[in-house]
KOLPARO-208200 format. One record per residue (C-alpha): z, x, y; chain. Coordinates in nm, 3 decimals. Layout:
% residues N
      up    east   north unit
       Z       X       Y    A
...
***
This chain:
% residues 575
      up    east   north unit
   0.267   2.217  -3.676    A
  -0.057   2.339  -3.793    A
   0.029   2.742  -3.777    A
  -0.110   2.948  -3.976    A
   0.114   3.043  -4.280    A
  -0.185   3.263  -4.494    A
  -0.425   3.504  -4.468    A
  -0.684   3.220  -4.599    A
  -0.637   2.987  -4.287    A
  -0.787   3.239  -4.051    A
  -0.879   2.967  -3.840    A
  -0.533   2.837  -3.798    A
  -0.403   2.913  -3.446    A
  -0.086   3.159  -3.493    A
   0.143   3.027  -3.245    A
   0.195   2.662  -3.088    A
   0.427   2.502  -2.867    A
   0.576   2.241  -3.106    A
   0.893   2.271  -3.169    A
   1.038   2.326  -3.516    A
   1.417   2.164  -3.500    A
   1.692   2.192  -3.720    A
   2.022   1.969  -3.614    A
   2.357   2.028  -3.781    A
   2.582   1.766  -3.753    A
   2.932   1.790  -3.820    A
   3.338   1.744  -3.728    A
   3.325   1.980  -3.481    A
   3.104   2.227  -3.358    A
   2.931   2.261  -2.984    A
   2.666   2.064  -2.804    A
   2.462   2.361  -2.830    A
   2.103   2.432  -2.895    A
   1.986   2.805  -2.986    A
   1.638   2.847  -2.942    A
   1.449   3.159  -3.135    A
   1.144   3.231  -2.943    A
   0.859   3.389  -3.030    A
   0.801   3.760  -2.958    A
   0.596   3.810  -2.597    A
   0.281   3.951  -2.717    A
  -0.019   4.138  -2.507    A
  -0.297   4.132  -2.761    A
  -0.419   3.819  -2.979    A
  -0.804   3.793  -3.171    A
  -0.717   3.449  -2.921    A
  -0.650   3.515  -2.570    A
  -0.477   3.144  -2.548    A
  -0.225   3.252  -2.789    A
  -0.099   3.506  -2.541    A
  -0.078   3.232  -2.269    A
   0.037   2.977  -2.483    A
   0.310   3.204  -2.572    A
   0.396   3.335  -2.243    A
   0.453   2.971  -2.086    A
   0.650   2.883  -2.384    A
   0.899   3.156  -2.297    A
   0.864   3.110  -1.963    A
   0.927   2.745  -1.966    A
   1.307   2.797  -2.110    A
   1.379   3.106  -1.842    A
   1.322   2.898  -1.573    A
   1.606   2.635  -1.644    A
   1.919   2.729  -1.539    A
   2.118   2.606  -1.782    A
   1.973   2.850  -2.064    A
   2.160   3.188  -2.133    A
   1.875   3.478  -2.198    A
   1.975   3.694  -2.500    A
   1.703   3.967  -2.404    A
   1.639   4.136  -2.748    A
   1.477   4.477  -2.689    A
   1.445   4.717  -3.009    A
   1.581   5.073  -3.031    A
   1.307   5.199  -3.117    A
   1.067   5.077  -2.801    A
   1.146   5.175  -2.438    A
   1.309   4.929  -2.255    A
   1.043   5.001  -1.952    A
   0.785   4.872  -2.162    A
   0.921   4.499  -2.277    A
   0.856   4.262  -2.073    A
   1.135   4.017  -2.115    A
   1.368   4.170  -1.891    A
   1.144   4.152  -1.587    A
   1.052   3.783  -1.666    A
   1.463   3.763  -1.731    A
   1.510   3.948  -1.356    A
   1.222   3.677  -1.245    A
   1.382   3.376  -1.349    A
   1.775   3.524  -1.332    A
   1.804   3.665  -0.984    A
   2.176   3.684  -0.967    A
   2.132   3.821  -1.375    A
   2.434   3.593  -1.447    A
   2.290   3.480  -1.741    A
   2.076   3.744  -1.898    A
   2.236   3.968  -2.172    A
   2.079   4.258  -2.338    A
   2.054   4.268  -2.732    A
   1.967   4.602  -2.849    A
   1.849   4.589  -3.228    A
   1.712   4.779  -3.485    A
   1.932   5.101  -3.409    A
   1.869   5.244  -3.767    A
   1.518   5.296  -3.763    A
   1.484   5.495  -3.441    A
   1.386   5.829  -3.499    A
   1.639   6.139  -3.554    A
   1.761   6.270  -3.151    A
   1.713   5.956  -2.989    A
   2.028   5.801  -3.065    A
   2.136   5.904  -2.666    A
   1.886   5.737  -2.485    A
   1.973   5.437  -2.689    A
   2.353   5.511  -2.622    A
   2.271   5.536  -2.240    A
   2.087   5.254  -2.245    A
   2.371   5.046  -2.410    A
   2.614   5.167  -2.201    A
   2.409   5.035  -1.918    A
   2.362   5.352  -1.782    A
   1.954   5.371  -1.791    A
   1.766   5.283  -1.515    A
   1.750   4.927  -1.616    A
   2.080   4.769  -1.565    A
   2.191   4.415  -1.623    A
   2.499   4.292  -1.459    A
   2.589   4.111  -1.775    A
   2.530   4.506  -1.970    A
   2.350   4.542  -2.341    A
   2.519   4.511  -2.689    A
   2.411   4.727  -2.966    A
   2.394   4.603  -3.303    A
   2.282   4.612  -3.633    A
   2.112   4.346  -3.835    A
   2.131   4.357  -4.199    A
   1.836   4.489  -4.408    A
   1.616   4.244  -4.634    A
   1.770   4.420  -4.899    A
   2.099   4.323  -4.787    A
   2.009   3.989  -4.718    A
   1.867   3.941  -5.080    A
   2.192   4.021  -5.229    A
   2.384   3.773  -5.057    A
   2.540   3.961  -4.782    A
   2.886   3.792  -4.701    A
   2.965   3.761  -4.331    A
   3.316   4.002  -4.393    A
   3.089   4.232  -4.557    A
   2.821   4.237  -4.295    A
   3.067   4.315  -3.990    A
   3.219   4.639  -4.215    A
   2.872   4.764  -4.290    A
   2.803   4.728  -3.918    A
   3.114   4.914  -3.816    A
   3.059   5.185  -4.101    A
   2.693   5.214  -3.961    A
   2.874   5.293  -3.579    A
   3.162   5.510  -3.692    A
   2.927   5.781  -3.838    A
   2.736   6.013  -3.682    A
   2.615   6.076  -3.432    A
   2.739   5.719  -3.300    A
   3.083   5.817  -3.302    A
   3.079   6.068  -3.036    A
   2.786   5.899  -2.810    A
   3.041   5.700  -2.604    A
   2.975   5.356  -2.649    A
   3.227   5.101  -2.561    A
   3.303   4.964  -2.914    A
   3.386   4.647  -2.729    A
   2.978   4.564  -2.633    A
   2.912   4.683  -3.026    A
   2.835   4.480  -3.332    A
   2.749   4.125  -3.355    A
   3.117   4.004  -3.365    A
   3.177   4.177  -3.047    A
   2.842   3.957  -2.931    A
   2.983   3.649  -3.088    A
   3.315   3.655  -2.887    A
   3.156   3.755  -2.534    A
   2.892   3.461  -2.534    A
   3.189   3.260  -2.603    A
   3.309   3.335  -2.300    A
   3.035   3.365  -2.127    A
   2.899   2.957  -2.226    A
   3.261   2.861  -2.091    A
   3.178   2.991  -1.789    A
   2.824   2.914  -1.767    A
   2.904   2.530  -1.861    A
   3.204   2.541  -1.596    A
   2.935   2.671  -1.338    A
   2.629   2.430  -1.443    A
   2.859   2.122  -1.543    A
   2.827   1.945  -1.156    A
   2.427   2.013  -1.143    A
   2.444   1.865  -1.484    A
   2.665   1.562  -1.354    A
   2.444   1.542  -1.083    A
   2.125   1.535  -1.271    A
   2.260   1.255  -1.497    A
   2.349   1.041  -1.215    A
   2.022   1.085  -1.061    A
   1.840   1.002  -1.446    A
   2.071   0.714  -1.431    A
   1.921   0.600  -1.075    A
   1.590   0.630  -1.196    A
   1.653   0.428  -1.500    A
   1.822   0.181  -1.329    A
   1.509   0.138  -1.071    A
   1.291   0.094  -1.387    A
   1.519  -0.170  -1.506    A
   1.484  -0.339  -1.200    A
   1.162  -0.281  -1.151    A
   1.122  -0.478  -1.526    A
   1.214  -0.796  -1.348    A
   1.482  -1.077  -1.519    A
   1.403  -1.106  -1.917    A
   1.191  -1.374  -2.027    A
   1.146  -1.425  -2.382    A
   1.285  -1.740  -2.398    A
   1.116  -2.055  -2.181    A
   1.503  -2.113  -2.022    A
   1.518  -1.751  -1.876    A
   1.136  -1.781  -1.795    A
   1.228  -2.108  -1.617    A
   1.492  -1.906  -1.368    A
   1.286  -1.591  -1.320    A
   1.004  -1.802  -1.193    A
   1.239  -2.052  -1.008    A
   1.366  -1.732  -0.847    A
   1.083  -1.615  -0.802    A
   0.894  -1.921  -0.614    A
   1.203  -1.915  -0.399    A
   1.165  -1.555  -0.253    A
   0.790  -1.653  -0.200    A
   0.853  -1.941  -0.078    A
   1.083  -1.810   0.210    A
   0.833  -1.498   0.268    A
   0.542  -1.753   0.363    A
   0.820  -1.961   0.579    A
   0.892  -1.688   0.771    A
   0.496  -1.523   0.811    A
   0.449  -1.891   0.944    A
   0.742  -1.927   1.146    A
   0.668  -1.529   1.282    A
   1.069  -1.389   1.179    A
   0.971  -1.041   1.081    A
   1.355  -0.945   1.079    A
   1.600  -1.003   0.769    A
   1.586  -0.910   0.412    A
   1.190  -0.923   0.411    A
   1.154  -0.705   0.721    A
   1.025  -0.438   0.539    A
   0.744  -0.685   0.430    A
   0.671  -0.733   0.770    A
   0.650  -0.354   0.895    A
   0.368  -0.317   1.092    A
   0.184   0.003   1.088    A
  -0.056   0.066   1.413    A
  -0.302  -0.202   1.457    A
  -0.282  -0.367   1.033    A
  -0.038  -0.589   1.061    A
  -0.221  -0.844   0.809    A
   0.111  -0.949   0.688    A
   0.280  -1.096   0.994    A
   0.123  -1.441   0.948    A
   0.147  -1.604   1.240    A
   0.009  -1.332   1.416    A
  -0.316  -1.284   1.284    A
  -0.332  -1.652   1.283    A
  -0.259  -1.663   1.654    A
  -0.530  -1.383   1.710    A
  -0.740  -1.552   1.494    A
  -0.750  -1.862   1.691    A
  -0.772  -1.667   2.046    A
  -1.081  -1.552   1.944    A
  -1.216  -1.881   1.801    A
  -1.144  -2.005   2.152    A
  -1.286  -1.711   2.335    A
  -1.623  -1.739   2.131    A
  -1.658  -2.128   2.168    A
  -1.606  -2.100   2.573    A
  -1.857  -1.805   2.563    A
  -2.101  -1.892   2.326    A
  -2.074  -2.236   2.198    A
  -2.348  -2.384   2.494    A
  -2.641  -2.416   2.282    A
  -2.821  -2.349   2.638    A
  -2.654  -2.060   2.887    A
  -2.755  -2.033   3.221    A
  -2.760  -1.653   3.297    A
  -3.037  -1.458   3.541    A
  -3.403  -1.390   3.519    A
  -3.293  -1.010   3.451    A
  -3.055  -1.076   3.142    A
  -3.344  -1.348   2.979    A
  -3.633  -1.064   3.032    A
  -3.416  -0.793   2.879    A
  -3.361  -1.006   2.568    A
  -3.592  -0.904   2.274    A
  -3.545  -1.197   2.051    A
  -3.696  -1.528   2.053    A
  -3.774  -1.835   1.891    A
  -4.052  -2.115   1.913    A
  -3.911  -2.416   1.975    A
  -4.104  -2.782   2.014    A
  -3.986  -2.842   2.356    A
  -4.067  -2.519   2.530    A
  -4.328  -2.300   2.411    A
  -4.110  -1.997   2.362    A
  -3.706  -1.984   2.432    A
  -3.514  -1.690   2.429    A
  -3.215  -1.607   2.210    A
  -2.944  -1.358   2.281    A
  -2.746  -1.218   1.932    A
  -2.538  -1.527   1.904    A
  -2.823  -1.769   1.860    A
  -2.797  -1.915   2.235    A
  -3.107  -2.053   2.432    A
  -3.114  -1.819   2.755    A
  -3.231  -2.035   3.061    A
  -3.216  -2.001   3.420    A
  -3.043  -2.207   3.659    A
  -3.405  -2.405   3.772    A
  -3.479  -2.426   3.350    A
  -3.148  -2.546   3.317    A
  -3.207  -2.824   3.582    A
  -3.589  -2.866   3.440    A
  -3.486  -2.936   3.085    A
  -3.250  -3.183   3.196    A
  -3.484  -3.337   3.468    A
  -3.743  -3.384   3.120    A
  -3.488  -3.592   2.947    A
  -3.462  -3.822   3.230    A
  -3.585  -4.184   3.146    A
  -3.707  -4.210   3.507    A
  -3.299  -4.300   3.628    A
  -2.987  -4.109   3.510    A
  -2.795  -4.413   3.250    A
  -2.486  -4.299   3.059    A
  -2.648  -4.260   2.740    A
  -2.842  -3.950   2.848    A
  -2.468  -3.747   2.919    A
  -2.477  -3.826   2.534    A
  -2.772  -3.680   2.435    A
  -2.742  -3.367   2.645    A
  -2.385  -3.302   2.531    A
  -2.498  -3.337   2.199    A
  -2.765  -3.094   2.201    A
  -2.550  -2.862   2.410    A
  -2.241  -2.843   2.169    A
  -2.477  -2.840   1.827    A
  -2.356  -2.436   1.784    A
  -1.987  -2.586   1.739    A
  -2.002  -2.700   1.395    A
  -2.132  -2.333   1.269    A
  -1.860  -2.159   1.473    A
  -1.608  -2.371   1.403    A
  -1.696  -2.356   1.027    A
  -1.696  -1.935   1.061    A
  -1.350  -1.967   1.191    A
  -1.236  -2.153   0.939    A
  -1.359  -1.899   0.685    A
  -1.217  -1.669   0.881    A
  -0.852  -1.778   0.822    A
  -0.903  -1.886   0.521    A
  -0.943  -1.491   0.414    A
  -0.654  -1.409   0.629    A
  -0.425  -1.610   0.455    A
  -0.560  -1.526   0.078    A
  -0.516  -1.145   0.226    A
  -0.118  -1.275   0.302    A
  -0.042  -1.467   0.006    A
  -0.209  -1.168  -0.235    A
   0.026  -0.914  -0.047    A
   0.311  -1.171  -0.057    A
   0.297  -1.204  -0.435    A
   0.265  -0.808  -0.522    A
   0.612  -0.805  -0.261    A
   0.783  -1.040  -0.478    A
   0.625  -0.954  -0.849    A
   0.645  -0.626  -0.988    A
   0.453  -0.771  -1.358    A
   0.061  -0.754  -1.273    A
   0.001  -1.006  -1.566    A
   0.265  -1.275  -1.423    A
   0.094  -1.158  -1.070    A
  -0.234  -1.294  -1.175    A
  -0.142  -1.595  -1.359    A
   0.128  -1.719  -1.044    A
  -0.205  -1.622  -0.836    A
  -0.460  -1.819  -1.043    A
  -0.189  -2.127  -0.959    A
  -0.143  -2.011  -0.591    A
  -0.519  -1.957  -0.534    A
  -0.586  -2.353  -0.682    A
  -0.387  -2.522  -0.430    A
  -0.479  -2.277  -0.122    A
  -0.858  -2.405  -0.253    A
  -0.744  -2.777  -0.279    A
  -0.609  -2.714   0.130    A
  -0.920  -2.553   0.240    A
  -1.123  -2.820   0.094    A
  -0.885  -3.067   0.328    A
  -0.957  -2.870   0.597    A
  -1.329  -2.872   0.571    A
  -1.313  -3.235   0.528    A
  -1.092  -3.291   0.860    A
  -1.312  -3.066   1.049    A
  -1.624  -3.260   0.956    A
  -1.430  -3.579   1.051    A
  -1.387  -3.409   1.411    A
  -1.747  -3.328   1.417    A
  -1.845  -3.682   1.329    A
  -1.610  -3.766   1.648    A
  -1.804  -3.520   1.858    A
  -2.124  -3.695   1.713    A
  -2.049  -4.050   1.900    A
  -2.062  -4.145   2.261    A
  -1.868  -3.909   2.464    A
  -1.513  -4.084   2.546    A
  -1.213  -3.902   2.766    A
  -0.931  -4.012   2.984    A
  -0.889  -3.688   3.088    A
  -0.839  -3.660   3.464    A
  -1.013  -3.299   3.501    A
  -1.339  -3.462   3.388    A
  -1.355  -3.725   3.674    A
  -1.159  -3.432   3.922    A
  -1.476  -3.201   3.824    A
  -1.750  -3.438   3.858    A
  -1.557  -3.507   4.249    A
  -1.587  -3.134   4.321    A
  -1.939  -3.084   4.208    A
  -2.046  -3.378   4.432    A
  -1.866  -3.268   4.720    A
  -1.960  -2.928   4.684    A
  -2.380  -3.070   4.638    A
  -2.284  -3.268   4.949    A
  -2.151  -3.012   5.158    A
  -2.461  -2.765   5.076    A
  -2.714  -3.052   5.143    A
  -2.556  -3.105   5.505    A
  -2.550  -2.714   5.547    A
  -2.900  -2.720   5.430    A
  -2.988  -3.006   5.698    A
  -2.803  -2.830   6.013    A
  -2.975  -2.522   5.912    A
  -3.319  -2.661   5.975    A
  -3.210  -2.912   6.231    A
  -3.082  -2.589   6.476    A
  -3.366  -2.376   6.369    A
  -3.640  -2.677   6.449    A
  -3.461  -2.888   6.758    A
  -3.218  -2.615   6.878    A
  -3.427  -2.297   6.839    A
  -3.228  -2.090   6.672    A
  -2.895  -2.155   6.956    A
  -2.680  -2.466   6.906    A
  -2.461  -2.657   7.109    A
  -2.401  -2.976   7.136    A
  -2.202  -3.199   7.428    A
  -1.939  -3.453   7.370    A
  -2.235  -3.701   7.493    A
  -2.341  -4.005   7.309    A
  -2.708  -3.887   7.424    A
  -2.620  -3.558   7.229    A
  -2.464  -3.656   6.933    A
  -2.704  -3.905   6.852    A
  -3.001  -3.630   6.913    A
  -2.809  -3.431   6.654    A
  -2.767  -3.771   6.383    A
  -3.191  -3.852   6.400    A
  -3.269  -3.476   6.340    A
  -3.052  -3.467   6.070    A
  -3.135  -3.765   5.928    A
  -3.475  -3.683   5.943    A
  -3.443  -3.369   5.740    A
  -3.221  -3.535   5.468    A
  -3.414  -3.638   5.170    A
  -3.352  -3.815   4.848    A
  -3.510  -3.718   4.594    A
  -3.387  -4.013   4.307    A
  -3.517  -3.813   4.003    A
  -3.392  -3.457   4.148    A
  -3.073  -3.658   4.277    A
  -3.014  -3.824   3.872    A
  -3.110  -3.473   3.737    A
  -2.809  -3.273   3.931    A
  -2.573  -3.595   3.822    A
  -2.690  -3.553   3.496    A
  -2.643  -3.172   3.488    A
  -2.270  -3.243   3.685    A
  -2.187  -3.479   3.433    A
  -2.280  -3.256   3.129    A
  -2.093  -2.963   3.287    A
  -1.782  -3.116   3.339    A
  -1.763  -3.348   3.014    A
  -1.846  -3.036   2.838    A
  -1.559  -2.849   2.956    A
  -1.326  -3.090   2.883    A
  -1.452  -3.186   2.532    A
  -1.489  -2.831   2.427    A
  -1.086  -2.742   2.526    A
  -1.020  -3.031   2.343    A
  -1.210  -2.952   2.029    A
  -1.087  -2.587   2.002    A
  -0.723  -2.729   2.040    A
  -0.789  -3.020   1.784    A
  -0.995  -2.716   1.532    A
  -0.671  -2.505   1.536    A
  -0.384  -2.753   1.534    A
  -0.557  -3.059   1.319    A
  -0.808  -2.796   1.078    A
  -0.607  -2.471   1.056    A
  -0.233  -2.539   1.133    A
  -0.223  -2.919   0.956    A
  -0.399  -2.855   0.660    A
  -0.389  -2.455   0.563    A
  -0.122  -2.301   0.728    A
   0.191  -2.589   0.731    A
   0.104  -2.650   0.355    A
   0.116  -2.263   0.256    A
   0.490  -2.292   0.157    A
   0.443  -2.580  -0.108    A
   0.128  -2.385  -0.295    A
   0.416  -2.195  -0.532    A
   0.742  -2.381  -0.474    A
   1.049  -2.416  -0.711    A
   0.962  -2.780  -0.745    A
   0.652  -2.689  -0.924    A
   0.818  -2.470  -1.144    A
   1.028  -2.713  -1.253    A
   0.789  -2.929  -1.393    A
   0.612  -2.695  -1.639    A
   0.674  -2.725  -1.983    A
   0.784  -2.458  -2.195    A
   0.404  -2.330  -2.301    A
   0.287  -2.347  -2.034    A
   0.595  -2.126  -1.872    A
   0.567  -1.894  -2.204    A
   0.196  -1.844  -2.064    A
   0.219  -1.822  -1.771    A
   0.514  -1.553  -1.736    A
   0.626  -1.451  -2.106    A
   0.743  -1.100  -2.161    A
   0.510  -0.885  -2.343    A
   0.607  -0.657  -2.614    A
   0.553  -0.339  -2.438    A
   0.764  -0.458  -2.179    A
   1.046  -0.569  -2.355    A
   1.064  -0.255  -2.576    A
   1.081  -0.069  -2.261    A
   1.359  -0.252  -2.104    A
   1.532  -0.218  -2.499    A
   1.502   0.199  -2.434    A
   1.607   0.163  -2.061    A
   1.912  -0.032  -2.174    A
   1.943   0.182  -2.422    A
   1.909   0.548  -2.191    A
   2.136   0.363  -1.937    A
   2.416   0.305  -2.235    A
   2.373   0.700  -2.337    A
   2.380   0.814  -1.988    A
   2.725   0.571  -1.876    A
   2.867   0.748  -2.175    A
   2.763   1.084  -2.111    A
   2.900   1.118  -1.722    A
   3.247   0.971  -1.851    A
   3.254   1.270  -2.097    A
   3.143   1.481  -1.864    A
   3.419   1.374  -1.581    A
   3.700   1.383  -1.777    A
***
């Protein structure tokens, strides 16, 4: 224990907190443990063994199931030890603090009555439980063998004289006999009193233990009980990635599920669905690689980039060209081979969508973190061993990588596709190119009645149901109505680019999140770990991958073990 035990080990600390144990084991006899404290002590050469002390002590008051056998000697005052206030500290009610007075024979001559008084429990410090008073044998005794008969007459001699004998004392709180028979009825009682709290507590240790044995998982030491853990345990995976993808948040993994404010990482589907809202969003706000917006917004812009066909164009923060409505029209106008043809819708869609690829590309990353985000919290839901954790991971993270790389090779395909002549049956493309016409017609016949009433009609018209008048009104207005064939295949051109774009870029989002995302990542999620695989390991590779390590199974030997001990102990304790 390392104490000092001679005056040459000066070093040596004097006191420690080890415990020094001595068992006796035999037929009968109580499950009882006597502790003999050390002293309580004010001064030390070293201050920590005064605190070291002090918690010791204080550390067995504070448990209710320990009865305090306060030993104060004759010879101090009882005002000046300080176990009976930490007793009174710990004790409230003082049902289980009883005063041992000692050393009664070495008190000086005339004192005897305070000692008396104070036995009698008559002195200003009381205890509900009273004092004993009793003597211990001297070393003398002790050396010659003192016999346990002999001891209790010397002790009742020692009382019977004076000036004991006529001091009052209940002879029924003196000698150690007395003491003996008292505490036997006083740990009755106490046990009867702390037997339920004890019950209690072992139930509770026994709820504990059995979390940590569940916690420890099924035992695998053996590839056959590996096997069926891991078969198990692919099947509870595999049915928390059905359900993330199939968004049931309810049943047994509901608590999986449990969204907290705006996280809600592990609801699949979800995230997925946001995910791909915002893919959309960004392509039908940013994926032009030219955006008509006004003079104002392209002036207020700070970044730009030279460019070979214009001398300067300016870039917002997603990368887009900034151009007016007239610079829109002019760059298309400068593409013109002199008539609009349909391979020139080609080349301007293609120049127009060339952001896509990138954003479609950044979306794809960006699910592809969501879901290793899902499947890492899905895994530490259904596998409490960090070792098995990471090697089931290692296997999970191989075929997620193996999808991903599908992915990225279907969205290049669909990229390729975008790449070729444009090609749709949709009706909305043909609908939109109608209303742009009509609406360019109906703003070049406003234009041309405009300047027709302000030229021929000064500023007022009317016109009779005359043939005179009506054809006045057709030669004005034909007169003022003027083709321009390269300005005429320009706003075709720009028509035909804005409504094939439209209908190519709905098309690609849909195809991006349904062919890229939901075909290849998310619909293959539950085969990455299923019990199929499992079942096709062989037996190293299962010991590898999932074996029980040594640490582990010595604690579930101790758990079974505790759990064994603690069945045992509440039927005892019940009966």
């Amino acid at each position: 224990m390392g104490v000092r035990t001679s005056e040459d080990q000066a070093d040596a600390p004097a006191f420690a907190a080890d415990v020094l144990r001595l068992e006796l084991v035999g037929r009968t006899g109580l499950h009882l443990t006597i502790v003999d404290l050390p002293g309580l002590i004010s001064v030390s050469e070293d201050e920590r063994d005064v605190q070291l002390v002090s918690n010791l002590v204080d550390s067995y008051l504070e448990s209710t199931r320990t009865i305090v056998l306060a030993v104060v000697p004759a010879s101090s005052d009882v005002d000046t030890q300080g176990i009976i206030q930490r007793a009174r500290r710990y004790d409230k009610d003082g049902l289980r603090t009883v005063g041992i007075i000692t050393k009664p024979d070495l008190i000086n001559k005339g004192t005897e009555p305070r000692v008396a008084r104070l036995a009698r429990n008559l002195d200003r410090t009381k205890l509900k439980l009273g004092f004993f008073l009793i003597k211990n044998p001297s070393p003398v005794e002790l050396s010659q063998g003192l016999s346990s008969g002999t001891r209790k007459r010397a002790e009742q001699e020692f009382f019977s004289r004076e000036p004991w004998r006529h001091l009052g004392l209940d002879l029924s709180r003196v000698g150690i006999e007395n003491l003996r028979v008292f505490l036997q009825d006083l740990l009755d009682s106490h046990i009867e009193r702390e037997l339920p709290k004890v019950r209690e507590e072992l139930r509770e240790l026994l709820k504990r233990n059995s979390l940590e044995l569940a916690s420890l998982g099924m035992e695998r030491n053996t590839a056959s009980q590996i096997r069926i853990y891991l078969t198990q345990v692919s099947a509870n995976f595999q049915s928390l990635i059905q359900s993330g993808i199939d968004g049931d948040y309810s049943g047994r993994d509901a608590k999986f599920f449990d969204a907290k404010g705006e996280d809600f990482i592990n609801r699949l589907r979800a995230t997925v669905h946001r995910e791909n809202e915002k893919f959309a969003n960004h392509m039908r706000e940013y994926g032009q690689t030219r955006r008509i917006t006004s003079q104002e917004k392209i002036e207020s812009s700070e970044s730009s980039i030279s460019d070979n066909e214009i001398t300067e164009l300016t870039l917002n923060e997603h990368g887009q060209i900034l151009v007016t409505k007239d610079a829109m029209a002019a760059w298309v106008k400068r593409e013109l081979p002199g008539n609009y043809n349909h391979s020139l819708l080609a080349e301007l869609f293609h120049s127009q969508s060339r952001r896509w690829g990138k954003i479609a590309r950044d979306h794809l990353d960006a699910v592809a973190d969501l879901v290793s985000s899902f499947l890492q919290a899905a895994l530490e839901f259904v596998i409490n061993d960090t070792k098995v954790r990471q090697n089931v991971h290692h296997c999970v993270e191989k075929s997620v990588q193996d999808n991903i790389q599908h992915a990225i090779n279907e969205l290049n395909m669909l990229l390729e596709d975008e790449a070729r002549q444009p090609i749709t049956y949709n009706h909305y493309y043909t609908d939109n190119i109608q209303k742009a016409r009509s609406d360019q017609s109906k703003r070049q016949i406003q234009d041309s009645i405009h300047n027709a009433i302000q030229m021929e009609w000064n500023g007022k018209f009317h016109v009779s149901n005359s043939a005179d008048e009506i054809e006045k009104l057709v030669m004005s207005l034909q007169q003022r109505v003027v083709v321009d064939m390269s300005q005429q295949a320009c706003c075709e051109a720009q028509n035909d680019l804005t409504a094939y774009y439209k209908v190519a870029m709905k098309t690609f989002v849909d195809n991006v999140c349904r062919q890229v995302i939901e075909r290849h990542i998310i619909a293959n999620l539950p085969s990455v770990f299923e019990p199929v695989l499992v079942s096709g390991y062989e037996s190293d590779d299962l010991l590898r991958m999932a074996g029980e390590s040594a640490q582990v199974s010595l604690r579930r030997d101790e758990a079974r073990h505790l759990q064994a001990i603690l069945e045992r102990s509440i039927d005892d304790l019940s009966i």
